[in-house]
C-alpha positions in Angstrom: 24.6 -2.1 -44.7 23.0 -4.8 -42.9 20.7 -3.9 -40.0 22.3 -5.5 -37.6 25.5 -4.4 -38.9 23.7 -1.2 -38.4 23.1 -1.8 -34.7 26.2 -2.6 -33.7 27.8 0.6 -35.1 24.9 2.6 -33.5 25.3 1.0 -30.5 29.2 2.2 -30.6 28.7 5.3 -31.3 26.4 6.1 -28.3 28.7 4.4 -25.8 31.4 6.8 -27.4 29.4 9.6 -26.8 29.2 9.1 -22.9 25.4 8.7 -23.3 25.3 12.7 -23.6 23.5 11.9 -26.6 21.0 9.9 -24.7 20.4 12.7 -22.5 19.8 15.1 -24.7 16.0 15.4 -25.4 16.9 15.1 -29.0 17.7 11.6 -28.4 13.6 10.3 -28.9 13.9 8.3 -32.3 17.5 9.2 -33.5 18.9 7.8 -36.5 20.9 5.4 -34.3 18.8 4.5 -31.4 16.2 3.6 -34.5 18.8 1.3 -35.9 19.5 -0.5 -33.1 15.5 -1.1 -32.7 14.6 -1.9 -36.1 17.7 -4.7 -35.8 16.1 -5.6 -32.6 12.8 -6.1 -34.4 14.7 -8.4 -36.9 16.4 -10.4 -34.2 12.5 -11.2 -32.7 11.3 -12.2 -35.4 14.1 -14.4 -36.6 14.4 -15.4 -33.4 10.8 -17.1 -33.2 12.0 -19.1 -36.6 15.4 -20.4 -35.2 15.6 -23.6 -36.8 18.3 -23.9 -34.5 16.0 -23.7 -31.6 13.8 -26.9 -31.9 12.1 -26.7 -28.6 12.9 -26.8 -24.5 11.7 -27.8 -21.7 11.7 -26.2 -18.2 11.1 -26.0 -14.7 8.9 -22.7 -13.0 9.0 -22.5 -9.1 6.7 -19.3 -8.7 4.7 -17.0 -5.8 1.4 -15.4 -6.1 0.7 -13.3 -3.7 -2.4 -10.9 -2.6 -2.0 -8.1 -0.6 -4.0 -5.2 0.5 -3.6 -1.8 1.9 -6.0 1.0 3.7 -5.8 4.4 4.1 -5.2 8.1 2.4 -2.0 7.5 0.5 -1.7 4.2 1.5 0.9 4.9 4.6 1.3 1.6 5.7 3.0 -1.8 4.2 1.0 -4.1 2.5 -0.3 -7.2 4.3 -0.1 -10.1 2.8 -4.0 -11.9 2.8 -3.1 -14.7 0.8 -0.5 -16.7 -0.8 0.1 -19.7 -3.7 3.3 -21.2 -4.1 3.2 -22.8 -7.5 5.8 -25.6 -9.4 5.1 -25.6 -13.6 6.5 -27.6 -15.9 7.2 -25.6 -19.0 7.6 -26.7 -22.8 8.0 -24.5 -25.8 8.6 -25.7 -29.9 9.3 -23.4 -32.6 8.0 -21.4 -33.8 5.2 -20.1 -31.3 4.0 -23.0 -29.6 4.1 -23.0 -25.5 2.2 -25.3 -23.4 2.5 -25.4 -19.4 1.2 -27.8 -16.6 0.7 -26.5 -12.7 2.5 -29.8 -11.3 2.3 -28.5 -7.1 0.3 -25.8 -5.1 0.0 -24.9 -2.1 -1.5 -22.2 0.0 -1.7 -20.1 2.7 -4.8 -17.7 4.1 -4.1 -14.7 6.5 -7.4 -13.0 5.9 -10.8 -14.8 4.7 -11.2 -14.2 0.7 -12.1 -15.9 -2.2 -10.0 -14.1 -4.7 -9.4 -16.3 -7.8 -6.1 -15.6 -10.3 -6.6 -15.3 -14.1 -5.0 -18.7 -15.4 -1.8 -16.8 -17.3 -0.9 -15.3 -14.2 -0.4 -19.3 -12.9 2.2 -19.2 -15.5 5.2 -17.9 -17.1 5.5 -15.2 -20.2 6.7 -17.2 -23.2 8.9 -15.2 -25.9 8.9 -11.9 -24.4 5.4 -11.8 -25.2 3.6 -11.6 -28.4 3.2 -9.0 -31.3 0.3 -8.1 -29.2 0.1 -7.7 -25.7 -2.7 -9.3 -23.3 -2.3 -9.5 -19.6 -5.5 -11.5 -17.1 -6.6 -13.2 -19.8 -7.4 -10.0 -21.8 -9.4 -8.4 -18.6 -6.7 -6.3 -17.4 -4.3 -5.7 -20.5 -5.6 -6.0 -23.8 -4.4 -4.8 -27.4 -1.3 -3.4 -26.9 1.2 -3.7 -29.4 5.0 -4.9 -28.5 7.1 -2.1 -28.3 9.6 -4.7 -30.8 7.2 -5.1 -33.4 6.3 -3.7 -36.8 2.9 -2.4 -35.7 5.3 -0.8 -32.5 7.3 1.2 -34.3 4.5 3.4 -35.7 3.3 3.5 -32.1 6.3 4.3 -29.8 9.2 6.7 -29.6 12.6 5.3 -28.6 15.6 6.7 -26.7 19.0 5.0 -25.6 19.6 6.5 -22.1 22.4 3.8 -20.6 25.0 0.6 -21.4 26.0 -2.1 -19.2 27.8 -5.0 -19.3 26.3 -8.5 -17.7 28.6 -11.6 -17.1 26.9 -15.3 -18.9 30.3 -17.6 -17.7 33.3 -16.0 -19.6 32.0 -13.4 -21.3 31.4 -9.8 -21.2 27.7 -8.8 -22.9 27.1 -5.1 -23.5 23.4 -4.3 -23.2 21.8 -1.2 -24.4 19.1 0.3 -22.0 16.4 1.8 -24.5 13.9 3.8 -23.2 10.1 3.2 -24.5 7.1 5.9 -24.7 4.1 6.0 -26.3 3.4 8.5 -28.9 -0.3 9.5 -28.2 -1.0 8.1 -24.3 -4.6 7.8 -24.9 -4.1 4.6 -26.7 -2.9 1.4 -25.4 0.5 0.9 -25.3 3.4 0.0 -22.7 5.7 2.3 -20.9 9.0 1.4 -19.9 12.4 -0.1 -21.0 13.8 -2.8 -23.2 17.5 -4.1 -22.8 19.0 -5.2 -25.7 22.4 -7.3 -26.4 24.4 -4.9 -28.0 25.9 -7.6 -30.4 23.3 -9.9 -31.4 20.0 -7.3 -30.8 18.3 -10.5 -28.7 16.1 -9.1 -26.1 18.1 -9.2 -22.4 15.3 -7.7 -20.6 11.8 -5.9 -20.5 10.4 -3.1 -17.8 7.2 -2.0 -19.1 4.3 -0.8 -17.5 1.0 0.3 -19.8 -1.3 3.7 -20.3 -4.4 3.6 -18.8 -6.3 2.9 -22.2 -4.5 -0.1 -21.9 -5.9 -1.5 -18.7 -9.4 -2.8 -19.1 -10.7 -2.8 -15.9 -11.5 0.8 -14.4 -10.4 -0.1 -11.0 -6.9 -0.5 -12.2 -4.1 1.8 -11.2 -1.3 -0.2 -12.9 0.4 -3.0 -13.9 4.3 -3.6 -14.1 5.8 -6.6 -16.1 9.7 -7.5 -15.3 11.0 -10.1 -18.0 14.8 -11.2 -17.9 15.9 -13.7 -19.9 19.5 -15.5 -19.4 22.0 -17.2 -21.6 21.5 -21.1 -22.4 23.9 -22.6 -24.6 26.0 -19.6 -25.3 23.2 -19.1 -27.8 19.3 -19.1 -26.8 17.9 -16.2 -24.7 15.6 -17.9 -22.7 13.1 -16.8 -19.5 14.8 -16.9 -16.6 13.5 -14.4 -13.8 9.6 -12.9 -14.3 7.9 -10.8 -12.0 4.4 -8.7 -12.5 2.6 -6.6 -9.9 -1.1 -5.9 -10.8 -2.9 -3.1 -8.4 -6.2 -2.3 -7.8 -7.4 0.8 -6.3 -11.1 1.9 -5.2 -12.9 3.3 -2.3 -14.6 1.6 0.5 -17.1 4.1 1.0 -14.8 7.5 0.7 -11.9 5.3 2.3 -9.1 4.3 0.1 -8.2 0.4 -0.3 -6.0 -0.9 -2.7 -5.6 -4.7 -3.7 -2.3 -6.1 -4.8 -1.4 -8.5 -7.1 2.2 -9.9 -7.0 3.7 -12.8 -9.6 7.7 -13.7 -9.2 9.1 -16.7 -10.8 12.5 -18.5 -11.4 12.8 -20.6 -14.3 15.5 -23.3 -14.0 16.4 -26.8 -15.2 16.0 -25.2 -18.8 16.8 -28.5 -21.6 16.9 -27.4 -25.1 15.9 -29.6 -28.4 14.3 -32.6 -26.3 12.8 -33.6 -29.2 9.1 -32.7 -27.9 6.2 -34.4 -29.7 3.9 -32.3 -31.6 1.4 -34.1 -29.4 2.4 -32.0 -26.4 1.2 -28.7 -27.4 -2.5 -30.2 -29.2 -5.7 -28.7 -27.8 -6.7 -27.1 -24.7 -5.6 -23.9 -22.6 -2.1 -23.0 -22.6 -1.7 -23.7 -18.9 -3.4 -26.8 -18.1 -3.2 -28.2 -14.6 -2.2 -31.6 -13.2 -4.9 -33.7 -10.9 -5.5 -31.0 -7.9 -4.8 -34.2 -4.7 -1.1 -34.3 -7.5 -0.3 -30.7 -6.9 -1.2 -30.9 -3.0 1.2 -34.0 -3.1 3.8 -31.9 -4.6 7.1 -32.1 -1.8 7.8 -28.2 -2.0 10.2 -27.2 1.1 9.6 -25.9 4.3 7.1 -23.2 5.1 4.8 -21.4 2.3 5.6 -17.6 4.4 9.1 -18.6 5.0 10.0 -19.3 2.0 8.5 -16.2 0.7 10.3 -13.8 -1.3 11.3 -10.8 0.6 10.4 -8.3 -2.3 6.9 -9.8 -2.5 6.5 -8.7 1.2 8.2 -5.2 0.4 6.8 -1.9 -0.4 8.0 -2.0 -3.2 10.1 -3.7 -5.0 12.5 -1.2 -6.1 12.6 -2.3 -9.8 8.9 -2.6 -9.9 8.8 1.1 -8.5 10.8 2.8 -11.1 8.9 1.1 -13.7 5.6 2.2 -12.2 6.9 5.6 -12.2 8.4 6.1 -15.5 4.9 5.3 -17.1 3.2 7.7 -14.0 5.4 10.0 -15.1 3.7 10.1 -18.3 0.2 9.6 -18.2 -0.8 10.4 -14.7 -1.5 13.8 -15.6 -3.5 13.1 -18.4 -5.7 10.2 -16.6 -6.4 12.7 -13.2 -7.2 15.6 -15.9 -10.0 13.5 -17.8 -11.5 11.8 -14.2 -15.1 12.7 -13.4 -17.1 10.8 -11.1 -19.7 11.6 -8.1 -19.1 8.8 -5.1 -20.4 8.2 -1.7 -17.9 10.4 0.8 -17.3 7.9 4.3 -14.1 7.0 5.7 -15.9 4.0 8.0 -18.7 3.1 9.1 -18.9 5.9 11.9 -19.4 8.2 9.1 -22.8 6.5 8.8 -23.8 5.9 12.5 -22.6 5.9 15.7 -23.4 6.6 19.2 -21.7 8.5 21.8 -23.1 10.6 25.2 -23.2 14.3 23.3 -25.5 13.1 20.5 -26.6 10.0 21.0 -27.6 7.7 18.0 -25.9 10.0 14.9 -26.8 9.4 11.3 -24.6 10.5 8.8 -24.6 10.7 4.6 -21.5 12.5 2.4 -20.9 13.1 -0.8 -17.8 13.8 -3.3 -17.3 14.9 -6.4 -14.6 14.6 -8.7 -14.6 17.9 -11.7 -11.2 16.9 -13.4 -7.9 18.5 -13.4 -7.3 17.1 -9.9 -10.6 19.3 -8.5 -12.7 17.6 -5.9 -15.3 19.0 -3.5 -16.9 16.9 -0.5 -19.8 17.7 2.1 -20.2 15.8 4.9 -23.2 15.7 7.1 -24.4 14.1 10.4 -27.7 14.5 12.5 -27.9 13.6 16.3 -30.8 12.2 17.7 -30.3 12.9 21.1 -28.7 16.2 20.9 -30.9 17.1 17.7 -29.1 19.2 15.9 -26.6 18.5 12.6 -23.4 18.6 12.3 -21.4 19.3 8.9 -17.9 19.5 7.0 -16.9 20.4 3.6 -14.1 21.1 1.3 -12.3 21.5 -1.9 -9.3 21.3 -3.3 -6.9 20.6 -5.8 -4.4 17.5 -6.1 -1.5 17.4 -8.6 -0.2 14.3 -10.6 2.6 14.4 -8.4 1.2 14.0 -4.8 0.9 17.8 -4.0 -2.3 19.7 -3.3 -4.5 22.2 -1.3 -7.5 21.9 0.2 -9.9 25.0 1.5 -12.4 23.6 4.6 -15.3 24.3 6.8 -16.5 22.8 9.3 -19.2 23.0 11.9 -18.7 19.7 13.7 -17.3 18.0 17.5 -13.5 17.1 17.6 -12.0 14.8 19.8 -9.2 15.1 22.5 -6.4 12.7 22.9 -3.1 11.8 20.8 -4.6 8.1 19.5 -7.5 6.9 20.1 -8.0 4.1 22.4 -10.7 1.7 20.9 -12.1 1.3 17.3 -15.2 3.3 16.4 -17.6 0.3 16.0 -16.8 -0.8 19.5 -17.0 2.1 21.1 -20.6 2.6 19.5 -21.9 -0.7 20.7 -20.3 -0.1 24.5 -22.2 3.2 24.4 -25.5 2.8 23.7 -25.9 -0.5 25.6 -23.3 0.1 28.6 -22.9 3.9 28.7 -19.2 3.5 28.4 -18.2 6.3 26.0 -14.5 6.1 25.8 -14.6 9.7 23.3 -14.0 13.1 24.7 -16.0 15.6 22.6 -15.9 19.4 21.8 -17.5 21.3 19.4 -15.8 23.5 16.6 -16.4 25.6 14.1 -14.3 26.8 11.8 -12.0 27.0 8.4 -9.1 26.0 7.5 -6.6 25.6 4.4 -4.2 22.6 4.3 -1.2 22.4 1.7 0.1 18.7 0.7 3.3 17.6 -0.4 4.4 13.7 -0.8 8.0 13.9 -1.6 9.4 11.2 -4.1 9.0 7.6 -2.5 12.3 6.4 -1.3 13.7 2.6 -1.7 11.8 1.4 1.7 9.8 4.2 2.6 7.2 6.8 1.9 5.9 9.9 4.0 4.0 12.9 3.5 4.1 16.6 4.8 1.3 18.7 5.7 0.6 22.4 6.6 -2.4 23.6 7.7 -3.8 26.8 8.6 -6.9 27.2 10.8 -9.4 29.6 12.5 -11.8 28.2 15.0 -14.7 28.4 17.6 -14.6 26.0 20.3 -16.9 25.4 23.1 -18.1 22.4 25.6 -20.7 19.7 24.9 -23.2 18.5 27.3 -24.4 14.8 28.1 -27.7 14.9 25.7 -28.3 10.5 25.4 -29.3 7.7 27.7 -27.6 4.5 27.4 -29.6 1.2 27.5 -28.0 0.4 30.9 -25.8 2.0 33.4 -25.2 5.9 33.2 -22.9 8.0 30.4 -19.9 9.5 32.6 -20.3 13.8 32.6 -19.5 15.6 29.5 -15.6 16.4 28.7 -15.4 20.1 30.5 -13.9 21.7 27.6 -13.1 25.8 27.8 -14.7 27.9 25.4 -12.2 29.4 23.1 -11.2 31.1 19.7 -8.1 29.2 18.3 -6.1 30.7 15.6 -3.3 27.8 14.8 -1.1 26.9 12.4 0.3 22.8 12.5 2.7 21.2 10.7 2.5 17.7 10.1 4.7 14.9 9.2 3.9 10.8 8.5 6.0 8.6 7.5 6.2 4.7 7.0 8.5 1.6 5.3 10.7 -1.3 6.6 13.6 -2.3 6.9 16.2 -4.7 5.3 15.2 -7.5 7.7 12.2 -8.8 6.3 8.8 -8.6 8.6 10.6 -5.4 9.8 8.3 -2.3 9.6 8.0 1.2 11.2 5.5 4.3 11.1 6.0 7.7 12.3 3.2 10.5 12.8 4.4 13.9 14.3 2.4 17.1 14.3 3.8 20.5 15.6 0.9 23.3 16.4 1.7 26.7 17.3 -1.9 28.6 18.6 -3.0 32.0 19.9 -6.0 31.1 22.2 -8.3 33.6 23.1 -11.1 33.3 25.9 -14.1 35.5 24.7 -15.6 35.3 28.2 -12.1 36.9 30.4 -11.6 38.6 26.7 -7.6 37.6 26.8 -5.5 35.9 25.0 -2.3 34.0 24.7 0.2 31.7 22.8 0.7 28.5 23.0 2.9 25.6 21.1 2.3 22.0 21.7 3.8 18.5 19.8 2.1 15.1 19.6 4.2 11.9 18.2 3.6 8.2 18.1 5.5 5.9 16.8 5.3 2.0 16.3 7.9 -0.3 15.3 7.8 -4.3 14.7 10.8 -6.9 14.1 10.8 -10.6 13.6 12.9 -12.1 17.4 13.1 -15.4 18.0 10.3 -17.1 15.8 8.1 -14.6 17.2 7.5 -10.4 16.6 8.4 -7.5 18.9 6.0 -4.7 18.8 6.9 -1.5 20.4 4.7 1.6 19.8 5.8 5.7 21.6 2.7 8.0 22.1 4.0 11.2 23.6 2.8 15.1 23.3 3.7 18.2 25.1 2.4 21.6 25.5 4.2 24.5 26.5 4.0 26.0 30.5 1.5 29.4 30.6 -1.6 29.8 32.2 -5.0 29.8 30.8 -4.5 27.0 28.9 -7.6 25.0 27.5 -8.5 21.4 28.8 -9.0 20.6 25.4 -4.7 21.2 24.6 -3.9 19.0 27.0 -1.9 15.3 27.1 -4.3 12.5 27.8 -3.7 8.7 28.3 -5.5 5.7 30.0 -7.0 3.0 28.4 -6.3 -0.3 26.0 -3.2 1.7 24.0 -2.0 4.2 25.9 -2.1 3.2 29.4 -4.1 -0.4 29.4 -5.1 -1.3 32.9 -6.4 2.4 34.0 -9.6 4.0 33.2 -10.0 6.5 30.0 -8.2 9.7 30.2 -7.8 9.1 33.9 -4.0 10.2 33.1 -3.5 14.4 32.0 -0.9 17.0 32.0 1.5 19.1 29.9 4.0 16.6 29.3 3.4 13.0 29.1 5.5 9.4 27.4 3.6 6.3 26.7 5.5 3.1 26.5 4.2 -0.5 25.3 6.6 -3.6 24.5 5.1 -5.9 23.1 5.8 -9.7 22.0 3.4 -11.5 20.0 4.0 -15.4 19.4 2.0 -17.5 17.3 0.5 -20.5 18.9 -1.5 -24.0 18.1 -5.2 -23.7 18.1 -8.1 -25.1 17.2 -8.9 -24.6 12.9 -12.4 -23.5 11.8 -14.1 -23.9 7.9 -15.6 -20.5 6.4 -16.6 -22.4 3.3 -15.7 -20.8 0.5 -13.8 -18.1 2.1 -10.5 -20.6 3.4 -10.2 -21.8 6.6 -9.1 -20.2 9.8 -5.5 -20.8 10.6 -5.0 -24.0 13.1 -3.3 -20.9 15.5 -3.4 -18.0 17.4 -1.4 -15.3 19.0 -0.5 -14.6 22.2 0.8 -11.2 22.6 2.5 -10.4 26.6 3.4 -6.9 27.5 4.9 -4.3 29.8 3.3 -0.6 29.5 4.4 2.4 31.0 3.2 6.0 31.3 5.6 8.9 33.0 3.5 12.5 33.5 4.0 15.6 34.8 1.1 17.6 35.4 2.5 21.2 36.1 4.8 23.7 34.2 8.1 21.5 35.2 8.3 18.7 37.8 9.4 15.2 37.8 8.0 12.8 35.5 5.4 10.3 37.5 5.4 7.0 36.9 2.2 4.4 35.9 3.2 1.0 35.2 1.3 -1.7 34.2 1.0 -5.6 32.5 -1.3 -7.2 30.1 -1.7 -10.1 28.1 -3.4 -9.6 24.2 -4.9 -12.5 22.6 -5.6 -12.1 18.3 -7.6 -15.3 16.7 -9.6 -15.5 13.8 -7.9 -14.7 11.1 -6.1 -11.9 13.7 -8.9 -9.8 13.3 -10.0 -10.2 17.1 -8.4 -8.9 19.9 -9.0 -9.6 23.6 -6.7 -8.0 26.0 -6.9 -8.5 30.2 -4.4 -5.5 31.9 -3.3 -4.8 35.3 -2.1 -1.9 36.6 1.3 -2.2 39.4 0.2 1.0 40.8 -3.0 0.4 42.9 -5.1 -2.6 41.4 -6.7 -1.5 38.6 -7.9 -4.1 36.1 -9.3 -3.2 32.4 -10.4 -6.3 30.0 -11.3 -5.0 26.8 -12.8 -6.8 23.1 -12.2 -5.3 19.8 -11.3 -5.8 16.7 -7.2 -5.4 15.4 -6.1 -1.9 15.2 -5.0 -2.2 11.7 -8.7 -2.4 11.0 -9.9 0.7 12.8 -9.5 2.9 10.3 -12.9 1.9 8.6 -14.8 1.5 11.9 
């Protein structure tokens, strides 16, 4: 019997089966899912020798976009930093030949960078890719061999795990979902899913994502291809829909930054045997590239960010996702077991200096290390000039494949009061030490603890994570120890002294929703304590909450921002300054002075509309230019307290205009408060860049 004779009865028989078959774990490299790949394998190759295919011509109107993201488990949505919209002609000839010309770009800047593409991500994938596999011009993907190949079948395992049927006009086409795995994932190879017309064994579609012995560049996490082909002529299976999503992931200092690559294309306009000279695909680069004052001239319509895909702002892309996952599935145990590495341990620059009234000028060093197996240990240090004695944390603990882990720590180190804090850590360090405005309210601790992890399965438009911590601790009061260049630091926070047995469970969570530009994250910790004062010798319990919440959604050519900081603590006596609900200051209660607002129960309030405006452009050489605009960002704040066990809530209302510029990396903000006539102007960098201050 034929092969593809071979196929189609194969294919038959699993759709009979109800795919329990392709459940079963039995199902890797049955005698029929085999069949339908070895005919698939035929198909290719005869495919790429259709004399009946001369050649084609089409049309490629494509996105390149670069993201980035920040933070432990990257919580937030990526922001887009820069974006290319792109217009290729394409031309292919039989039986290999593919040439492509970049005939419009245009682009946008958000943040200043000077990130350069590989050329064949300027481009589209050309027969579902060749016998072997190369991805950033070899850099990032390099010698992998196609899971429909001879030199792939000695190198993958196969499973049928699903059917569906696709309309092209008329007709019904039955497509085989076959599953694809490498058979040793310490060499490179793809991860994923081929879809395969159940009839004629031409390839439909391709998921795959790759190993890590595959990716070439260390700093790579992974890289997802999408490939789906439609129907031209009732005959050819030809590109229609591409998309690829390269990610970067290192450490800025001990702090987590990832940099996204995302590729989606449409192909259109497809024109098959035009005849094509030979001269068309003679010498050069694949993708060549028309006169660059051509491509600017190029009449693309409206807006480069309007005009964006939705999915390229996104998460995730849904499809990406589960293709990301299938292959993490797979070898992210295996890559975390064999890691080994010593790096510097800093979340910011405050880890390596700052300045603040209990310690004065601080310099501070960390180190972690990685042992394998998901073990890592870190040790912190940090020495006060002013206060002159050294502070230190450390830890270690274990972190699964799958998000979970524990971690045992010590510290003997200050903490700081408050919900959020209300300026970055750079700025607060410069308004220290030359001002002696110190808007941190320090304690000291000492203590362990032991914190369990959990990141449940990342959901279609969000992500979150769980923690539980359990602690034991010493707390006392600082005193002032600096001198600021000017003016005088304001008295130390009066903390109470007190031994703190606690256990907290915390929850954050993040995504968007179907609108695009609409985004959300959600922090909420719950704390249950028994407090004991070692002076009076009693003791007592206490529970207390903390949430804050932020919100954004595109209204009326412009965004509303809204963002809820509440906490509570329950009624007693005895209970330390240190527990306490505190606002006053640029976030939580702009317009009044630091902490100036305390009690048990306390809501903080801000709506926010930011509007992007005309302004004045600047050049940064090679690093773009700064967008001709700026945004103006009016709002309404309000705070409502009550101080005692139960009361009414008091109210603190107040106004303030925000100004970002420069890349919206500055922000300026002038506040007034509508209860007495207190003013606050304050200068610092965007929020979403405080994490590594």
């Amino acid at each position: 019997m034929r092969p593809l004779c071979a196929a189609r009865v194969a294919a038959l028989v699993v759709l009979a089966l109800g795919g329990r078959a392709a459940a079963a774990q039995d199902g890797w490299n049955d005698a029929r899912t085999r069949e339908l790949v070895l005919a698939a394998i035929e198909r290719r190759a005869v495919q790429l020798a259709d004399t009946g295919l001369a050649d084609y011509t089409a049309r490629a109107h494509g996105y390149i976009t670069f993201l980035a993201q920040l933070g432990e488990g990257f919580p937030d949505p990526p922001a887009v930093i820069k974006s290319d919209e792109l217009m290729v002609e394409v031309y292919w000839g039989a039986p290999d030949r593919s040439k492509q010309r970049i005939i419009g770009r245009r682009d946008t800047l958000l943040l200043p960078t000077d990130i350069n593409y590989h050329r064949d991500h300027l481009g589209v994938v050309q027969n579902n890719f060749p016998a072997i596999i190369r991805l950033g011009d070899g850099d990032e993907v390099r010698d992998v061999p196609h899971p429909l190949s001879a030199a792939g079948l000695a190198t993958y395992d196969y499973r049928v795990v699903d059917s569906l049927a696709i309309r092209a006009g008329d007709r019904a086409i039955d497509v085989m979902m076959v599953s694809v795995r490498p058979k040793d994932d310490r060499q490179p190879a793809a991860v994923g899913a081929v879809y395969i017309d159940r009839v004629t064994s031409s390839v439909v579609r391709m998921t795959l994502s790759f190993t890590r012995a595959a990716l070439k560049d260390r700093q790579l996490e992974d890289v997802s291809v999408i490939l789906e082909n439609g129907l031209v002529d009732g005959r050819f299976w030809l590109p229609r829909r591409q998309e690829i999503e390269i990610r970067r992931t290192a450490t800025w200092m001990d702090f987590p930054a990832r940099g996204i690559i995302r590729g989606r294309w449409e192909i259109c306009c497809v024109e098959t045997n035009a005849g094509l000279a030979p001269a068309t695909f003679r010498g050069g680069p694949e993708i060549t590239e028309a006169p660059r004052e051509l491509q600017r001239a190029y009449a693309f319509t409206g807006s480069i960010l309007s005009g964006l895909p939705a999915e390229v702002r996104a998460f995730d892309a849904a499809e990406v996702r589960r293709v990301q996952e299938s292959a993490r599935e797979l070898v992210r145990a295996g890559a975390l077991a064999r890691t080994r590495k010593t790096a510097l341990a800093a979340r910011g620059l405050s880890d390596f200096v700052r300045v603040n009234r209990a310690e004065g000028l601080a310099l501070g060093l960390g180190v972690t290390r990685q042992f394998g197996a998901g073990v890592a240990a870190k040790v912190t240090g940090r020495y006060g000039t002013a206060d002159r004695r050294g502070k230190v944390s450390g830890s270690v603990g274990w972190t699964s494949a799958a998000g979970r882990n524990i971690t045992l720590g010590a510290r003997n180190d200050f903490a700081t009061v408050g919900i959020v804090p209300e300026v970055s850590g750079l700025r607060n360090s410069l308004a220290a030490q030359e001002f002696g405005s110190d808007w941190t309210d320090l304690h000291a601790v000492r203590g362990v603890s032991i914190t369990l992890g959990l990141r449940p399965r990342t959901a279609e438009r969000s992500t979150s994570r769980f923690t539980l911590e359990f602690a034991h601790e010493t707390q006392r009061p600082l005193a002032v120890a600096a001198t600021p260049v000017t003016g005088s630091y304001e008295p130390a926070f009066p903390a109470m002294a007190a031994r703190v047995q606690s256990v907290g469970l915390g929850w954050v969570a993040s995504g968007q929703g179907e609108v695009p530009g609409t985004r959300w994250r959600a922090t909420l910790r719950l704390e249950g304590a028994r407090v004991r004062d070692p002076a009076a010798g009693g003791s007592g319990l206490l529970a207390r909450t903390s949430v804050d919440l932020e919100a954004r959604r595109p209204v009326a050519g412009g965004a509303l921002d809204l963002r809820t900081v509440a906490g509570a603590v329950t009624p007693g006596t005895g209970i330390p300054s240190q527990f306490l609900v505190f606002f006053g200051g640029p976030v939580t209660g702009p317009g009044y002075s630091f902490h100036s607002i305390a009690g048990r129960l306390g809501v903080s309030q801000r709506v926010e509309y930011q509007l992007r405006i005309p302004f004045v452009s600047l050049n940064l050489g090679r690093f773009g230019r700064v967008p001709s605009s700026l945004v103006a960002a009016p709002f309404l704040q309000g705070v409502w307290l009550s101080a005692g066990p139960v009361g009414k809530l008091a109210p603190f209302p107040s106004v303030g205009l925000g100004v970002l510029s420069m890349f919206d990396v500055i922000r300026v903000d002038a506040a007034r408060t509508l209860r007495g006539n207190g003013w606050l102007f304050s200068v610092d960098v965007s929020r979403d860049f405080w994490k590594v201050m």
